[in-house]
N, C-alpha and C positions, 0 to 999 in steps of 0.2 A: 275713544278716537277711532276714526275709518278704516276701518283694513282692508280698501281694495276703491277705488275707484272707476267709474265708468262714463265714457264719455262717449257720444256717435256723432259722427261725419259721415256725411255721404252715404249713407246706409250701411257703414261699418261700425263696428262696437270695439273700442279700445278700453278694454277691462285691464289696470294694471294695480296688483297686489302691493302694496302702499304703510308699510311695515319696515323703511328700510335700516333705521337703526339695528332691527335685528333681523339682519338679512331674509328678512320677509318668512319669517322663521310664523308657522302655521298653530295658532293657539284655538281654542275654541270658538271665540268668536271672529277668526276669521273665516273657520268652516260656515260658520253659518254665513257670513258675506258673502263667501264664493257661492255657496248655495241659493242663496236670495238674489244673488247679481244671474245666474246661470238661469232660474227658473223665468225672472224678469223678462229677460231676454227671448228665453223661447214662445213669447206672446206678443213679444215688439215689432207691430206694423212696418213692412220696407226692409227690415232687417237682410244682409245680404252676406253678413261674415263675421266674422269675431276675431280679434288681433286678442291673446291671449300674454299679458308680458309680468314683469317685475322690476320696481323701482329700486332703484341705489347699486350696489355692487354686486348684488347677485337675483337669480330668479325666485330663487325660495331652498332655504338650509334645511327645511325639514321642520318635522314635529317641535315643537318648542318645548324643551327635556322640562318644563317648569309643569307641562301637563302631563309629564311622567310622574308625576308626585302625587296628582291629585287620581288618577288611574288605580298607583299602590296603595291608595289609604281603602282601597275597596271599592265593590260598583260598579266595579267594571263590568261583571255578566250583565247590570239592570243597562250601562251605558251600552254597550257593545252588541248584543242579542236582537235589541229588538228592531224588525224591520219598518223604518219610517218612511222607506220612498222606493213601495212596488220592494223587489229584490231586494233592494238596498237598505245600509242605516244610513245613519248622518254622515260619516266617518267615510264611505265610500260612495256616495254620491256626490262628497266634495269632487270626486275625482271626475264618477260618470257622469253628471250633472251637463259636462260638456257637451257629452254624446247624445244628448238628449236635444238638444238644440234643433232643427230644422235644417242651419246655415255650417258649413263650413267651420269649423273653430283652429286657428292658427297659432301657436304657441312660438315665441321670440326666447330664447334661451340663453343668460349668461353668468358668470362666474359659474355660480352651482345649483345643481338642482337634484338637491339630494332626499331621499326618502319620502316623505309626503309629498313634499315638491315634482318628485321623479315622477310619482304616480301619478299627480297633477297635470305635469305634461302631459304623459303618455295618455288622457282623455281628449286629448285633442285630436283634430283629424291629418296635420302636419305639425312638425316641430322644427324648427330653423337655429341653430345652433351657433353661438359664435368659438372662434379659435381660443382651444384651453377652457372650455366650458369643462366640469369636472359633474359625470352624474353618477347614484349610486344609490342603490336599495341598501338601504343605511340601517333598515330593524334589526338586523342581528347581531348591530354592535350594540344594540341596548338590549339583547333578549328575547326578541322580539320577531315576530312573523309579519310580512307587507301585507296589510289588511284593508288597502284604502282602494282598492278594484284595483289594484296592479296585477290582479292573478286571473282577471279576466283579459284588460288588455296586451299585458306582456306575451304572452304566448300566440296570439294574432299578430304579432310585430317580430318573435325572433325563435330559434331555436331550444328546444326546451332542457338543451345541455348547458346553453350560456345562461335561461334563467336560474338554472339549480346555481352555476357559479358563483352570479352575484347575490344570488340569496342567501347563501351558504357562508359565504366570505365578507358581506359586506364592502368589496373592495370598490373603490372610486376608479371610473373608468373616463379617457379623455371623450371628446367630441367625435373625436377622426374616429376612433372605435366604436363609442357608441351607433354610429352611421354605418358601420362596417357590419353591423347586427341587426342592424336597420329598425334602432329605437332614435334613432334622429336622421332627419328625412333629408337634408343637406345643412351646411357650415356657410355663414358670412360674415363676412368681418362686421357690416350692422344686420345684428338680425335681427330688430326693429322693425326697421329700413326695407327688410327683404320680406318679413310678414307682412309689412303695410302693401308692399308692391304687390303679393300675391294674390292678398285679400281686394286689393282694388282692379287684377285681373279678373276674377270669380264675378265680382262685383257688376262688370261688363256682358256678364254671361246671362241668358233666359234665367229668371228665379225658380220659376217653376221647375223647370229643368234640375236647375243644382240641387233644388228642395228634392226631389224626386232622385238624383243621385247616391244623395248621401243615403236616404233609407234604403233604396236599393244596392249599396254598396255595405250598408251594415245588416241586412239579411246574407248577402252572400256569407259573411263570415259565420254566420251561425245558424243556418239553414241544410239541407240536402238536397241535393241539386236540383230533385223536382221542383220544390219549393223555390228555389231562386230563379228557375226557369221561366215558373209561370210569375213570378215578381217582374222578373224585365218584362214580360209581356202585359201586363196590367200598369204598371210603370209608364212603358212608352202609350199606349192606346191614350193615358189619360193627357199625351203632351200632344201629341200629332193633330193639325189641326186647328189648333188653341190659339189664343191670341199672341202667348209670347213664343213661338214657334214660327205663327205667319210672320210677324216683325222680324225675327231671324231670318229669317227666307227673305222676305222684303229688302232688308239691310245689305245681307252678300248682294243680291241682283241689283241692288242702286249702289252698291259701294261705298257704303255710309257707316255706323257706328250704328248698331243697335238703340232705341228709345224704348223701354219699361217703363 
């Protein structure tokens, strides 16, 4: 059965995790969908955004405790160790997978988004939260250490006294908090609704440009600032100019709506 489906409109990608009998609860094979849907993606012509969501009552519960069994029967160094994607294993490129994208990626967030799930999100480049969304780095109530690149993105998003917290504790933290730590980027009553609207902002914007954003926004974070200094400057030289730049330019001066 499917564990994820994809759909594009208008040059946006509505990827939604499709598992909802068990709250979209993350087994093996849906690592590798998210994976194969995320790689897809970042080769798909026009592409301009990513709405990142989860179908039924929640975003996604987590690891699905049934592939905790198959983990203890042993294997785990031959599963876990070895690097299949650059940096990454399988396991944690479910997560970056997003990051790797070109476009924008927007995650739609509700009931819960616990553990795999959590790290899931947090590969996105916003996260939109509904009220009573409940998220939590959930490994260490099974024993367990967040292993799915939440230890690269967590600490680009929050303090690294709140990540010891909930790593330590496993506690489930609301919406309104999680925002307050700035692992969720704002709260809507649809956020759906409000990823679709953001994504079909961006959507409006020079591609080039946004393509060019995003990697120059994911060097700052892990660069030195010579390094990101001369990034904007190679960055902008390659927009200024160009054809979706003139049309920018073009569009404010007639007072029209940009054409890509």
């Amino acid at each position: 059965m499917a564990r994820l489906t994809t759909e594009i409109l208008g040059g946006i990608a509505y990827v939604t995790l499709a598992r909802p009998e068990k709250m979209n609860a993350v087994d093996f094979e849906m690592i590798d969908a998210v994976i194969e849907a995320g790689e897809a993606l970042s080769t798909q012509p026009g592409l301009r955004a990513v709405v990142l969501a989860g179908e039924g009552r929640a975003f996604c519960a987590g690891l699905d405790v049934a592939n905790f069994a198959r983990l203890a029967q042993g294997g785990a160094e031959e599963l876990i160790l070895p690097r299949s994607h650059g940096a990454a294993n399988r396991f944690q490129q479910f997560s970056l997978v997003w990051r790797t994208l070109p476009v924008p990626v927007i995650a739609a967030l509700h009931g819960v988004a616990f553990g795999a799930g959590f790290q899931l999100a947090l590969g996105a480049d916003i996260r939109v939260a509904a009220p009573g969304t409940r998220l939590s780095i959930m490994e260490m109530k099974w024993g367990l250490v967040p292993d799915m690149g939440g230890m690269v993105t967590l600490p680009e998003l929050t303090r690294a006294d709140v990540v010891r917290r909930l790593t330590y504790t496993a506690e489930e933290i609301g919406a309104e908090q999680a925002r307050d730590w700035g692992l969720v980027t704002e709260i809507a009553e649809d956020p759906f609704a409000r990823a679709t609207e953001l994504a079909e902002t961006i959507a409006t914007r020079s591609p080039s440009a946004i393509r060019a954003a995003k990697r120059l926004i994911a060097t700052a974070w892990a660069a030195p600032a010579e390094t990101v200094l001369m990034a904007e400057s190679r960055e902008q030289v390659e927009l200024i100019g160009k054809p979706d730049q003139r049309e920018v330019i073009a569009a404010n001066l007639q007072h029209r709506a940009p054409v890509f």
